[in-house]
Biotite code that builds the C-alpha atoms (Angstrom):
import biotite.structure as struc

atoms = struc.array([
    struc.Atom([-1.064, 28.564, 7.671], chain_id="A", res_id=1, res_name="UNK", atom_name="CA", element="C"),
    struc.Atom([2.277, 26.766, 7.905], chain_id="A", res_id=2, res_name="UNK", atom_name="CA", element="C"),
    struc.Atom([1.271, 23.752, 6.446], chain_id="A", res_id=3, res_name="UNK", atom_name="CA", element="C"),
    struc.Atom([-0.821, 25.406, 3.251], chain_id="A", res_id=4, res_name="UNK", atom_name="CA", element="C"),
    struc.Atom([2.025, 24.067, 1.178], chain_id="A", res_id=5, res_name="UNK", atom_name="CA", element="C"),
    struc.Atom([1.479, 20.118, 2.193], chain_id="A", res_id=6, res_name="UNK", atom_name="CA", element="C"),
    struc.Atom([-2.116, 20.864, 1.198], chain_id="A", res_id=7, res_name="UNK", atom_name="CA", element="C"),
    struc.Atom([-1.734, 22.423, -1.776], chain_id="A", res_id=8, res_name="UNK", atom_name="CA", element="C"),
    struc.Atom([0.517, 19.106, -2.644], chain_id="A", res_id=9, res_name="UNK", atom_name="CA", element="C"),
    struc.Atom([-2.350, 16.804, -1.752], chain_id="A", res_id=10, res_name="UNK", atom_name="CA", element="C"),
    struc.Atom([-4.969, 18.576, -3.245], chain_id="A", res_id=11, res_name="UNK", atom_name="CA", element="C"),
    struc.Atom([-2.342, 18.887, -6.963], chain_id="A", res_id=12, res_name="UNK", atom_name="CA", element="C"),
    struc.Atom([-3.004, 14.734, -6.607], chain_id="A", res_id=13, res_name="UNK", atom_name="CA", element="C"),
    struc.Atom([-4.879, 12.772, -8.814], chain_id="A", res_id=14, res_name="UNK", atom_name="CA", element="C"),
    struc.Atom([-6.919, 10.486, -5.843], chain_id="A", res_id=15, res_name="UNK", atom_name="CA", element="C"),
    struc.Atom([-8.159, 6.847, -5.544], chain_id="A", res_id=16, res_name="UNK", atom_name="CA", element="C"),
    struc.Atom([-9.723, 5.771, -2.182], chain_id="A", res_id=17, res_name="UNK", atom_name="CA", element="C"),
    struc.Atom([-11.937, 2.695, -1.384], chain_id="A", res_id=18, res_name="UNK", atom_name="CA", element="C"),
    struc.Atom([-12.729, 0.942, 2.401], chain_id="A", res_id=19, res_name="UNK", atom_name="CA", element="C"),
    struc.Atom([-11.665, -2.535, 3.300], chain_id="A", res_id=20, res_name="UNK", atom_name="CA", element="C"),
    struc.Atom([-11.589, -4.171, 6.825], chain_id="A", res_id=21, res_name="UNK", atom_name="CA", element="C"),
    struc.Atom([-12.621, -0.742, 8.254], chain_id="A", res_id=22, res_name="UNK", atom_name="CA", element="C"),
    struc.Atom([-9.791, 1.036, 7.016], chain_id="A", res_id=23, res_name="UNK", atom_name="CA", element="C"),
    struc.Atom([-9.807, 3.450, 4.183], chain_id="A", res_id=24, res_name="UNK", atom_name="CA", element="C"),
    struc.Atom([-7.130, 3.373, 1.742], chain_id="A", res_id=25, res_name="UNK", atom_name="CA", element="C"),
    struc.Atom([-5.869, 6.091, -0.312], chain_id="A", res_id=26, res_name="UNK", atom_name="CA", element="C"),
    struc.Atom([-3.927, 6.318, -3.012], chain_id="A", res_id=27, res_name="UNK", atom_name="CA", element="C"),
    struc.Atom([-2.221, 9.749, -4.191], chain_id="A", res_id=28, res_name="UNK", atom_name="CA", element="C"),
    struc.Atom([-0.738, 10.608, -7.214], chain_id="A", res_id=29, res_name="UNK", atom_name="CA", element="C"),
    struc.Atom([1.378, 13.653, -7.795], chain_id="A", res_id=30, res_name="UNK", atom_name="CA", element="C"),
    struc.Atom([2.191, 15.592, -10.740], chain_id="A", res_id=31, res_name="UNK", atom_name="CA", element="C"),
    struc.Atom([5.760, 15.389, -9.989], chain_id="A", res_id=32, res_name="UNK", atom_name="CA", element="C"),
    struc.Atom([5.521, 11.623, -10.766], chain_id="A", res_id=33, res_name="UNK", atom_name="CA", element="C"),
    struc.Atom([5.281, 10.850, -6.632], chain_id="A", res_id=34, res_name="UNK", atom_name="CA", element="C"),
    struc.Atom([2.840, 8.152, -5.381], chain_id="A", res_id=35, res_name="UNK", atom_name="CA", element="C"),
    struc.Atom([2.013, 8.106, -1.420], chain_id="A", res_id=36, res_name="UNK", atom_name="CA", element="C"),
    struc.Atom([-0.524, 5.431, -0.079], chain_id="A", res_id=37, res_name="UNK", atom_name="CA", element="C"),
    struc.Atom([-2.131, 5.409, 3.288], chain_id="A", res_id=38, res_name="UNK", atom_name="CA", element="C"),
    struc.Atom([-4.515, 3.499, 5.107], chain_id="A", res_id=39, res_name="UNK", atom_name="CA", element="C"),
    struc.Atom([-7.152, 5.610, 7.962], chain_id="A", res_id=40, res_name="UNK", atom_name="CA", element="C"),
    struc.Atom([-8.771, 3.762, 10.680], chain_id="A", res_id=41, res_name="UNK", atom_name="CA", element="C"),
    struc.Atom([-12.208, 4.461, 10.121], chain_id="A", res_id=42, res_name="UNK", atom_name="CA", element="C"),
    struc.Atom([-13.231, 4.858, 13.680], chain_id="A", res_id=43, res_name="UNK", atom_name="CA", element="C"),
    struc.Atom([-10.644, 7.175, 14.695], chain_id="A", res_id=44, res_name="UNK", atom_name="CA", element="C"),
    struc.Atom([-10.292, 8.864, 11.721], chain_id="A", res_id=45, res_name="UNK", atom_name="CA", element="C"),
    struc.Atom([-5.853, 8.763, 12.590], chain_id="A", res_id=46, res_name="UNK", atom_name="CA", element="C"),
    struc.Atom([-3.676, 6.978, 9.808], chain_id="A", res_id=47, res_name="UNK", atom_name="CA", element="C"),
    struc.Atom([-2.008, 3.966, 10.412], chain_id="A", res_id=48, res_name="UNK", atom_name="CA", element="C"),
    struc.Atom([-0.231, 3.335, 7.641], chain_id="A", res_id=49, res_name="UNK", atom_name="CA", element="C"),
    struc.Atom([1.867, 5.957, 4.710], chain_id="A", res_id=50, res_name="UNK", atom_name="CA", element="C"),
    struc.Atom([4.128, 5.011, 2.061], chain_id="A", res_id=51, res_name="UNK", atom_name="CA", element="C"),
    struc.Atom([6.116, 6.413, -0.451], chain_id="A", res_id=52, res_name="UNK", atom_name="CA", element="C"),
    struc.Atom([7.392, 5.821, -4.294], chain_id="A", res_id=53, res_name="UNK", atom_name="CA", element="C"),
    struc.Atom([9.142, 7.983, -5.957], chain_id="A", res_id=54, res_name="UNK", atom_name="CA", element="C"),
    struc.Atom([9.443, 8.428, -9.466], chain_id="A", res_id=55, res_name="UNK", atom_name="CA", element="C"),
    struc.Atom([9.542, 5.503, -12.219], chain_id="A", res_id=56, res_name="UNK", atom_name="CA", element="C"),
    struc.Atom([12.656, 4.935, -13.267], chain_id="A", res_id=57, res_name="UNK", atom_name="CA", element="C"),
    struc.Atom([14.456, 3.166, -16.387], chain_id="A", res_id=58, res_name="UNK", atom_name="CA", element="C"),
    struc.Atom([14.941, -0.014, -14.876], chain_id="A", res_id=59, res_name="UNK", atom_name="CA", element="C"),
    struc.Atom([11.337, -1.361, -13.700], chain_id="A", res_id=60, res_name="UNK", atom_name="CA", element="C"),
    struc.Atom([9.031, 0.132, -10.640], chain_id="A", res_id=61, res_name="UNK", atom_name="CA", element="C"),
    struc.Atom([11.067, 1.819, -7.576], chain_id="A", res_id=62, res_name="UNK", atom_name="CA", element="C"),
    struc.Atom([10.189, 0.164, -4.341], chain_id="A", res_id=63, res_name="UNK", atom_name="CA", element="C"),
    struc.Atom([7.987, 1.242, -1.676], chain_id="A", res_id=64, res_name="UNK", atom_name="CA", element="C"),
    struc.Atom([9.606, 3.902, 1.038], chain_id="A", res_id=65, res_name="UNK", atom_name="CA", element="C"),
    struc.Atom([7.725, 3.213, 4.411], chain_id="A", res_id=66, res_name="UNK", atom_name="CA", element="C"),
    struc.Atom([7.179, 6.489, 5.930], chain_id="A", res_id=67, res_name="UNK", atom_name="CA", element="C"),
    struc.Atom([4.569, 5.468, 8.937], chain_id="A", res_id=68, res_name="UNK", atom_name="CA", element="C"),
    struc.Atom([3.500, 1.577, 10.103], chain_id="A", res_id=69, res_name="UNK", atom_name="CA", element="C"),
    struc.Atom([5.797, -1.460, 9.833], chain_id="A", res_id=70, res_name="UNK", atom_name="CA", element="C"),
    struc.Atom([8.728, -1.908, 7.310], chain_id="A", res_id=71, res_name="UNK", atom_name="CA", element="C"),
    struc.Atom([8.324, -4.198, 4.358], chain_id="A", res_id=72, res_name="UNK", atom_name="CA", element="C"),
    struc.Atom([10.847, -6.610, 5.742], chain_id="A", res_id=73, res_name="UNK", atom_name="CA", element="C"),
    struc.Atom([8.619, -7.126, 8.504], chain_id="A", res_id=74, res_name="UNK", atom_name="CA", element="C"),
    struc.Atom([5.276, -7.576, 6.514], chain_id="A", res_id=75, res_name="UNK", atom_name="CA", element="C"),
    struc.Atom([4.411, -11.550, 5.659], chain_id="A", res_id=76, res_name="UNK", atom_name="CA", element="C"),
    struc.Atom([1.772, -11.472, 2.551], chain_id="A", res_id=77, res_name="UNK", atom_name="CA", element="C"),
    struc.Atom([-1.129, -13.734, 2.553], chain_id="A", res_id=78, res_name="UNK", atom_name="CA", element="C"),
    struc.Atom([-3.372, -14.183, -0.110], chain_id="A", res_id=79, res_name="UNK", atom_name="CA", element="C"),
    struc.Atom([-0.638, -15.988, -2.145], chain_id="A", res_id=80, res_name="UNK", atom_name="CA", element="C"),
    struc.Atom([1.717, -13.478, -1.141], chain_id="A", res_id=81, res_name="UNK", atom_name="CA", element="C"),
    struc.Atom([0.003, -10.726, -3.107], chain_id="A", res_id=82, res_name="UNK", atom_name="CA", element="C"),
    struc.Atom([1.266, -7.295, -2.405], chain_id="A", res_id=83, res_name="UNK", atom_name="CA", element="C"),
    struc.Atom([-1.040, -4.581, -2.253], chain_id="A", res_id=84, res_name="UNK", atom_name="CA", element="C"),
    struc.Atom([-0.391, -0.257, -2.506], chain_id="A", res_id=85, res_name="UNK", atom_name="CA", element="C"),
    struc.Atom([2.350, -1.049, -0.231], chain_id="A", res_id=86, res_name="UNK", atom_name="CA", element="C"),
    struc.Atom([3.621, -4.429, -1.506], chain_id="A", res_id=87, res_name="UNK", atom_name="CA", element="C"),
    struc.Atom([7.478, -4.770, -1.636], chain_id="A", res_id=88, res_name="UNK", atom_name="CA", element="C"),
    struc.Atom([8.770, -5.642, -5.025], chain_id="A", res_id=89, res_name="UNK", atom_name="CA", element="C"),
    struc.Atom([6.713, -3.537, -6.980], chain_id="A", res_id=90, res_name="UNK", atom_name="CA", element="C"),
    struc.Atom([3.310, -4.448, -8.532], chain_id="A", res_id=91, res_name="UNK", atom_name="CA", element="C"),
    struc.Atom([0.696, -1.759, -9.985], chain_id="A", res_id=92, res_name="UNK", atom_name="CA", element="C"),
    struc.Atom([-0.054, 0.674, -7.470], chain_id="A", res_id=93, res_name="UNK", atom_name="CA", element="C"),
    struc.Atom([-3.724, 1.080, -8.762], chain_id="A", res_id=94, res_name="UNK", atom_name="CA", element="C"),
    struc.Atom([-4.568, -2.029, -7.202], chain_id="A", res_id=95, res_name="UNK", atom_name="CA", element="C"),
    struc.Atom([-5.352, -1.580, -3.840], chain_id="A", res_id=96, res_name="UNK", atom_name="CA", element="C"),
    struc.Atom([-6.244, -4.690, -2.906], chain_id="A", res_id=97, res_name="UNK", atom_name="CA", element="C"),
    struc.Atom([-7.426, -5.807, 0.498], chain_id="A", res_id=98, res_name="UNK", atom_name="CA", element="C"),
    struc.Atom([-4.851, -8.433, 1.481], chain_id="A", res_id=99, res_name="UNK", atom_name="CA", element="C"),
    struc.Atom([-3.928, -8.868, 4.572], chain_id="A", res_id=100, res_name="UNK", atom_name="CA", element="C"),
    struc.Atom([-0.514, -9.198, 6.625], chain_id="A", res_id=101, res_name="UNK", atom_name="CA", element="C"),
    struc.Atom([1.364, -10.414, 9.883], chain_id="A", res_id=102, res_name="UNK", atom_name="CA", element="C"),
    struc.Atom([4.411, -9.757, 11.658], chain_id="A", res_id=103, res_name="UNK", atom_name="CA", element="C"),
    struc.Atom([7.488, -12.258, 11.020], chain_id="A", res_id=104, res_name="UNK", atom_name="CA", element="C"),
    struc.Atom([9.603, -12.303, 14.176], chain_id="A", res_id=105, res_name="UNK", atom_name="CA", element="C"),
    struc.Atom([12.151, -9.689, 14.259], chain_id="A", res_id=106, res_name="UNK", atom_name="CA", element="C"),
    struc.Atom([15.804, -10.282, 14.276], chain_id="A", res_id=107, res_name="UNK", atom_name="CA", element="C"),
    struc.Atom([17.952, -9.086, 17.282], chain_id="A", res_id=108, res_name="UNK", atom_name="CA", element="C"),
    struc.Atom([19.024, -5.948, 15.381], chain_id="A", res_id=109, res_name="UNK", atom_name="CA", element="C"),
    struc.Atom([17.211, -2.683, 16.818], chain_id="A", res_id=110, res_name="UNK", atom_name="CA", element="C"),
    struc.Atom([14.400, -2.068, 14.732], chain_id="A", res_id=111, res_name="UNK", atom_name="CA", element="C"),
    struc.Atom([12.653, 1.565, 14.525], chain_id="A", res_id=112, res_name="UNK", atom_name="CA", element="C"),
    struc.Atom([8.728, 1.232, 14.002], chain_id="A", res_id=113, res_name="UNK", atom_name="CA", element="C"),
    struc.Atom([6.203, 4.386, 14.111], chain_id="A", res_id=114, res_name="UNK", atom_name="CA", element="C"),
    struc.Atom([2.490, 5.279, 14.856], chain_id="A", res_id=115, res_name="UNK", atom_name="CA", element="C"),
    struc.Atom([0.260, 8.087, 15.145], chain_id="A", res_id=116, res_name="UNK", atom_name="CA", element="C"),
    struc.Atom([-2.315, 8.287, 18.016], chain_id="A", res_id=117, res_name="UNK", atom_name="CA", element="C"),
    struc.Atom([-5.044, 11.192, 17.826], chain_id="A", res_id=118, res_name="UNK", atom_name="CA", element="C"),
    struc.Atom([-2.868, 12.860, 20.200], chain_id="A", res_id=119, res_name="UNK", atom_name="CA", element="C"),
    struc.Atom([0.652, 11.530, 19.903], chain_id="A", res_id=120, res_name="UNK", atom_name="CA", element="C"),
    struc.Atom([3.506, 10.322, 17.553], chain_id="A", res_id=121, res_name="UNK", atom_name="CA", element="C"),
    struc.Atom([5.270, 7.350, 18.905], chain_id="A", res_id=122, res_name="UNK", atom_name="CA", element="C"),
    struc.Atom([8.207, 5.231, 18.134], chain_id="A", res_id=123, res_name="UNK", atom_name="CA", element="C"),
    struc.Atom([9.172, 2.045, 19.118], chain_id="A", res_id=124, res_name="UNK", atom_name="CA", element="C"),
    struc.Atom([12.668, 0.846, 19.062], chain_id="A", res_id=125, res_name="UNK", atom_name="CA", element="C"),
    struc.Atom([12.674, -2.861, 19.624], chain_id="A", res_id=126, res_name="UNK", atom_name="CA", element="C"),
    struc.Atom([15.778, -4.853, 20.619], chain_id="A", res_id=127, res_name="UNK", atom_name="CA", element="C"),
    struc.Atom([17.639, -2.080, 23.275], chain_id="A", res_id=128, res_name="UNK", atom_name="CA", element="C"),
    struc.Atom([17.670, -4.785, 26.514], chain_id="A", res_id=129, res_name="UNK", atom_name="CA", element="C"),
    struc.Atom([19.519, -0.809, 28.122], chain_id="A", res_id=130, res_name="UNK", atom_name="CA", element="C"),
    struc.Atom([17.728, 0.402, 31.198], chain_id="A", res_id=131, res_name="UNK", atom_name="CA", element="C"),
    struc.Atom([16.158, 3.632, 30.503], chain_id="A", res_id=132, res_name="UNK", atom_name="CA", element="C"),
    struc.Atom([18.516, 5.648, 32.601], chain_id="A", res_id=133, res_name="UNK", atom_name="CA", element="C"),
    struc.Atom([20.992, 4.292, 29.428], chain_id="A", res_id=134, res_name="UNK", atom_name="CA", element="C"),
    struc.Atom([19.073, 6.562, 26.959], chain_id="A", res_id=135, res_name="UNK", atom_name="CA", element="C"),
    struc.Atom([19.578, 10.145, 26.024], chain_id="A", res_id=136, res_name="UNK", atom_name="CA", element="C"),
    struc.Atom([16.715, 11.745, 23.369], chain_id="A", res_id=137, res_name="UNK", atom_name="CA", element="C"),
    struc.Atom([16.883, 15.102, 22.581], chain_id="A", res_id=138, res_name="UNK", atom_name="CA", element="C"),
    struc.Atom([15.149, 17.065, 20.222], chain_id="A", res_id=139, res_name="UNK", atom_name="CA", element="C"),
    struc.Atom([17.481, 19.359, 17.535], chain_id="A", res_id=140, res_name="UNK", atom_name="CA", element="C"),
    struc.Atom([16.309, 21.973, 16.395], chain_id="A", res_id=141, res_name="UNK", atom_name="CA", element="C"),
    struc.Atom([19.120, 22.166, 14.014], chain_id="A", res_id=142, res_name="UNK", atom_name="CA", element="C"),
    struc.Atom([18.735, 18.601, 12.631], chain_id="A", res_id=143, res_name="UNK", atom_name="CA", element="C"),
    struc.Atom([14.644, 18.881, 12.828], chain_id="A", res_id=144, res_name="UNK", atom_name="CA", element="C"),
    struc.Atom([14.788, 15.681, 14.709], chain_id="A", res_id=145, res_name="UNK", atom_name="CA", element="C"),
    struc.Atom([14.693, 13.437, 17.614], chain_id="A", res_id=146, res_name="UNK", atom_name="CA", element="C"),
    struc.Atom([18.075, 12.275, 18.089], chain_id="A", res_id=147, res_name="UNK", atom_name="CA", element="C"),
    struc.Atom([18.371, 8.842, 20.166], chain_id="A", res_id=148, res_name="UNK", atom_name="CA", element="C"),
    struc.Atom([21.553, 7.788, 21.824], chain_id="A", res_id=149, res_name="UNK", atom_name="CA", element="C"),
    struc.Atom([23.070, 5.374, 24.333], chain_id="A", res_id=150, res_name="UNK", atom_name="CA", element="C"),
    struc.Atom([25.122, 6.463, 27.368], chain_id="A", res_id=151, res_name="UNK", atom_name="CA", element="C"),
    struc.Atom([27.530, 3.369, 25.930], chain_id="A", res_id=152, res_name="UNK", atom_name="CA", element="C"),
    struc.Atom([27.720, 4.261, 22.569], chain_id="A", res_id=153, res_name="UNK", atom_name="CA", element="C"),
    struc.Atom([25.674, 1.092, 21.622], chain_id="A", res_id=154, res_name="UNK", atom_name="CA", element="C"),
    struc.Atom([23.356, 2.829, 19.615], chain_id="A", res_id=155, res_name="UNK", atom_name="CA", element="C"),
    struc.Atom([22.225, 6.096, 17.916], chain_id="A", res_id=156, res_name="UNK", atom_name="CA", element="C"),
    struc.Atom([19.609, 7.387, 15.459], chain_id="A", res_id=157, res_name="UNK", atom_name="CA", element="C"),
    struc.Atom([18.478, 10.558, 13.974], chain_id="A", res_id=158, res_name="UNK", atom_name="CA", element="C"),
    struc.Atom([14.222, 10.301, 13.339], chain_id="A", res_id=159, res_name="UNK", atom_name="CA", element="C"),
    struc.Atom([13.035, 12.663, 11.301], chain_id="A", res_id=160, res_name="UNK", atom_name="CA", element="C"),
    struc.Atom([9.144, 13.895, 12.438], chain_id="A", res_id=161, res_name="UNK", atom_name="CA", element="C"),
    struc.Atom([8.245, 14.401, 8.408], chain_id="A", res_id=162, res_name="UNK", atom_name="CA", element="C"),
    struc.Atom([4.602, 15.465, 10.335], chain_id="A", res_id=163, res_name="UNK", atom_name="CA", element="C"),
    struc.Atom([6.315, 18.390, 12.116], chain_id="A", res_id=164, res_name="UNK", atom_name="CA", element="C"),
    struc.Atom([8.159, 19.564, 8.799], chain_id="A", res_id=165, res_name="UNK", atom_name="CA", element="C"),
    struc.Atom([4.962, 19.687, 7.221], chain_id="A", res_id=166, res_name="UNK", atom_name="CA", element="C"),
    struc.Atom([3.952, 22.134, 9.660], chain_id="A", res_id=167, res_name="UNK", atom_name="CA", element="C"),
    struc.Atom([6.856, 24.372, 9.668], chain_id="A", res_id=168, res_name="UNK", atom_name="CA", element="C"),
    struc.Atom([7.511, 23.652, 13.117], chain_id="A", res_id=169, res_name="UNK", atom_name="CA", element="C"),
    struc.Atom([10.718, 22.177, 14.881], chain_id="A", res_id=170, res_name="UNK", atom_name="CA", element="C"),
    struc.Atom([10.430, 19.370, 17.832], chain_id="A", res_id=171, res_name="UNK", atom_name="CA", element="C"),
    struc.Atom([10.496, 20.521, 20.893], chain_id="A", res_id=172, res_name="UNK", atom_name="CA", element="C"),
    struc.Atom([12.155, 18.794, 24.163], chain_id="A", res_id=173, res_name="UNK", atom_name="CA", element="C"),
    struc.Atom([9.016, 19.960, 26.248], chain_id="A", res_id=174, res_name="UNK", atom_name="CA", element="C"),
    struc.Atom([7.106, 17.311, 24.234], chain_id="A", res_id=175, res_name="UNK", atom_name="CA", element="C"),
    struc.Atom([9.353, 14.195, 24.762], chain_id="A", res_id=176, res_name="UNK", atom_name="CA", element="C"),
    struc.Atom([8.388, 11.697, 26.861], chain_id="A", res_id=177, res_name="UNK", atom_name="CA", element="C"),
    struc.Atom([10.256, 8.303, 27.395], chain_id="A", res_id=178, res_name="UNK", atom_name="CA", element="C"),
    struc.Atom([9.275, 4.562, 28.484], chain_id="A", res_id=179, res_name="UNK", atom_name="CA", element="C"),
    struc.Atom([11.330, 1.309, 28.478], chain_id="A", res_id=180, res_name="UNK", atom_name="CA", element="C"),
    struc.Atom([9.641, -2.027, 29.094], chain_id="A", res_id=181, res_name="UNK", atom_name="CA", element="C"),
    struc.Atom([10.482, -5.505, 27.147], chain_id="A", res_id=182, res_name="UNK", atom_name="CA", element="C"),
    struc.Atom([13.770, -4.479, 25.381], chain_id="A", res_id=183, res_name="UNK", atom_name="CA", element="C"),
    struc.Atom([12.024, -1.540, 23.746], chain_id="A", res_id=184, res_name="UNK", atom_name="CA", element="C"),
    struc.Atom([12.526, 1.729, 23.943], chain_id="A", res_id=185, res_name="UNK", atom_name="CA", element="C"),
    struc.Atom([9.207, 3.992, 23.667], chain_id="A", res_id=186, res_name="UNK", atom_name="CA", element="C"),
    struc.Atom([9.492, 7.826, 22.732], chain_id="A", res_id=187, res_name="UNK", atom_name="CA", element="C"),
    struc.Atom([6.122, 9.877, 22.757], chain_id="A", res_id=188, res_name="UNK", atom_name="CA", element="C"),
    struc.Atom([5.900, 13.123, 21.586], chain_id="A", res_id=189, res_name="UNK", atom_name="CA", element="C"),
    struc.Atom([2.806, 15.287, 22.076], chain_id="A", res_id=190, res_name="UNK", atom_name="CA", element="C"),
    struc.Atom([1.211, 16.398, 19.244], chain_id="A", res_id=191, res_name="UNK", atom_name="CA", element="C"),
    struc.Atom([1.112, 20.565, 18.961], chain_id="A", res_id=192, res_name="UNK", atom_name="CA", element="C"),
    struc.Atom([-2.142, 22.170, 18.030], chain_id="A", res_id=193, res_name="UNK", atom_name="CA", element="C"),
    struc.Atom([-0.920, 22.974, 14.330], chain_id="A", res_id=194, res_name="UNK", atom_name="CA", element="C"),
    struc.Atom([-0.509, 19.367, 13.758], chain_id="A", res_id=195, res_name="UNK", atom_name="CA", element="C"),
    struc.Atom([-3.778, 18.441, 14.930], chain_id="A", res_id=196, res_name="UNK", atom_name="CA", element="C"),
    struc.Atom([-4.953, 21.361, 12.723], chain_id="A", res_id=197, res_name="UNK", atom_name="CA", element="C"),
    struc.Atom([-3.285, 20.160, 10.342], chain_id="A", res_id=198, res_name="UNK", atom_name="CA", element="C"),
    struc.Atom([-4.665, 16.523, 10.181], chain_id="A", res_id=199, res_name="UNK", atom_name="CA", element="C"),
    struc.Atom([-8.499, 17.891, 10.492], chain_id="A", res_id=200, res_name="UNK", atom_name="CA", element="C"),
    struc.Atom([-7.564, 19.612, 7.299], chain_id="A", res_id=201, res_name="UNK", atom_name="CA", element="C"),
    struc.Atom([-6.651, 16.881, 5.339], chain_id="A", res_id=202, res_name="UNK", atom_name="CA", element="C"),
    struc.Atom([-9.546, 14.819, 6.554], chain_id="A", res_id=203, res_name="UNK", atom_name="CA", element="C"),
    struc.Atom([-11.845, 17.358, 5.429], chain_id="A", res_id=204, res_name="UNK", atom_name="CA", element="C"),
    struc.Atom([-9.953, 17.298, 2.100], chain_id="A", res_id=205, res_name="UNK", atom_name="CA", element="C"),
    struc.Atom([-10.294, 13.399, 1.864], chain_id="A", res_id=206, res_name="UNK", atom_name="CA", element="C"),
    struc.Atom([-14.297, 13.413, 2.575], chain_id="A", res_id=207, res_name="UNK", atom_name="CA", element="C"),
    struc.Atom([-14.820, 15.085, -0.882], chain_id="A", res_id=208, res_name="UNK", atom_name="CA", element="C"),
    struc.Atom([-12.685, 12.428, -2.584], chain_id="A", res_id=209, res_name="UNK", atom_name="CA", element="C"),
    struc.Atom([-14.779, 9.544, -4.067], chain_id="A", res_id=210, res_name="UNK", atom_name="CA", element="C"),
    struc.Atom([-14.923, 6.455, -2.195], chain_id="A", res_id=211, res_name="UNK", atom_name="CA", element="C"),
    struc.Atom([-15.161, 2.770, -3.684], chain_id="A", res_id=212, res_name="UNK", atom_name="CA", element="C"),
    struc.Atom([-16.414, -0.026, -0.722], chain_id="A", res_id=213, res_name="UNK", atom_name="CA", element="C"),
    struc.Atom([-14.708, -3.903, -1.131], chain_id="A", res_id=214, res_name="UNK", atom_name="CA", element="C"),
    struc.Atom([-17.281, -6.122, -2.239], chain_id="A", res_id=215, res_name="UNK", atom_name="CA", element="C"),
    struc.Atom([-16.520, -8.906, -0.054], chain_id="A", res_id=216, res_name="UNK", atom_name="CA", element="C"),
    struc.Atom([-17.208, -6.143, 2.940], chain_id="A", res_id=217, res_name="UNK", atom_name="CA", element="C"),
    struc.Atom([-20.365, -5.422, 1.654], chain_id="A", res_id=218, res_name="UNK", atom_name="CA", element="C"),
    struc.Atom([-21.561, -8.559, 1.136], chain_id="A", res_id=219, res_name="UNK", atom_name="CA", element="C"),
    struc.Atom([-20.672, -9.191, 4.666], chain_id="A", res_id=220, res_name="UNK", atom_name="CA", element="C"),
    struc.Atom([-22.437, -6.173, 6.377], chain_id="A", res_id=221, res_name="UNK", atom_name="CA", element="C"),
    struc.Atom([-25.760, -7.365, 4.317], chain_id="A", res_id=222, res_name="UNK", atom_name="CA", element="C"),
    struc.Atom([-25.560, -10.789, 5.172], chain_id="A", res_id=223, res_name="UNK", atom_name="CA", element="C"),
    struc.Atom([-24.621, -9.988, 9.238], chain_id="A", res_id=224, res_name="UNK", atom_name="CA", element="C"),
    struc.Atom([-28.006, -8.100, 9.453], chain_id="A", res_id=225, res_name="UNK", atom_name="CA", element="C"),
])
């Protein structure tokens, strides 16, 4: 398999996971000295949210690399503004604490957001007011990415699919698909069957890792019945 490699990463990872507001959040660390934190929607099973931090360095804790769900700049802590795995600014990485988070407005700058769907990987580009005749995406083969430009020059972008790298597999043009409604642009790309094998894999990997439930959750499910 094409993707034994990612596996073999996740499975070299000492792993902390616990449930909060029906999500499960898991926290990876790798021998390498690599952190990665995600978040699963428990119904679906897909994740919603992966981050990265790379190694500690001499001066203090490195700062979260968003990899999949909104960028920190976006993200307005509540809770007294208490970050949690994927807090900006540092903060211990053990705690993964439940607190929650909104959307500030964004600025007028085009702003690249991503999320997995059980069958798709999509990205959002908000703040392109173009018609969608004004966009060219292509996937490159060469680059292993989807490259996004404007017929004016406006605007361009190389996205990496990290997902399809993991696989061993180049994007494909047959799997692009395009939409453009309220200034933002919307690129779908179909998921192929490794992928999808790929993500059943891990889940089955994550259902032997030990599981810790939020207290305030549980207290909530005993009182609701």
């Amino acid at each position: 398999m094409s993707y034994q490699h990612w596996l073999n990463y996740l499975q070299s990872a000492e792993k902390n996971s616990m449930i909060s507001n029906k999500l499960r959040k898991v926290l990876y660390k790798f021998p390498d000295g690599q952190q990665m934190a995600e978040e699963y929607n428990m119904d679906t099973g897909v994740v919603q949210r992966r981050a990265w931090r790379k190694c500690k360095q001499l001066m203090g804790e490195p700062e979260w690399e968003i990899e999949l769900g909104e960028e920190p700049r976006q993200l307005n802590w509540a809770a007294g503004n208490k970050p949690n795995a994927y807090g900006a600014g540092g903060g211990d990485a053990d705690t993964m604490s439940g607190a929650e988070f909104t959307l500030r407005e964004s600025n007028t700058a085009p702003l690249l957001t991503k999320r997995i769907t059980k069958k798709n990987i999509e990205w959002r580009i908000r703040n392109l007011p173009y018609p969608i005749d004004m966009y060219n995406v292509r996937a490159d083969a060469e680059q292993r990415a989807i490259v996004v430009r404007t017929n004016n020059k406006k605007y361009y972008k190389v996205i990496s699919v990290h997902e399809l790298d993991r696989c061993g597999v180049p994007p494909v043009q047959a799997n692009i698909s395009t939409h453009h409604q309220f200034n933002t642009l919307i690129i779908t790309y179909q998921k192929p069957p490794i992928l999808c094998e790929m993500e059943a894999q891990v889940l089955l990997l994550l259902k032997d890792v030990e599981t810790e439930t939020d207290v305030d959750d549980l207290l909530k499910g005993l009182l609701a019945k």
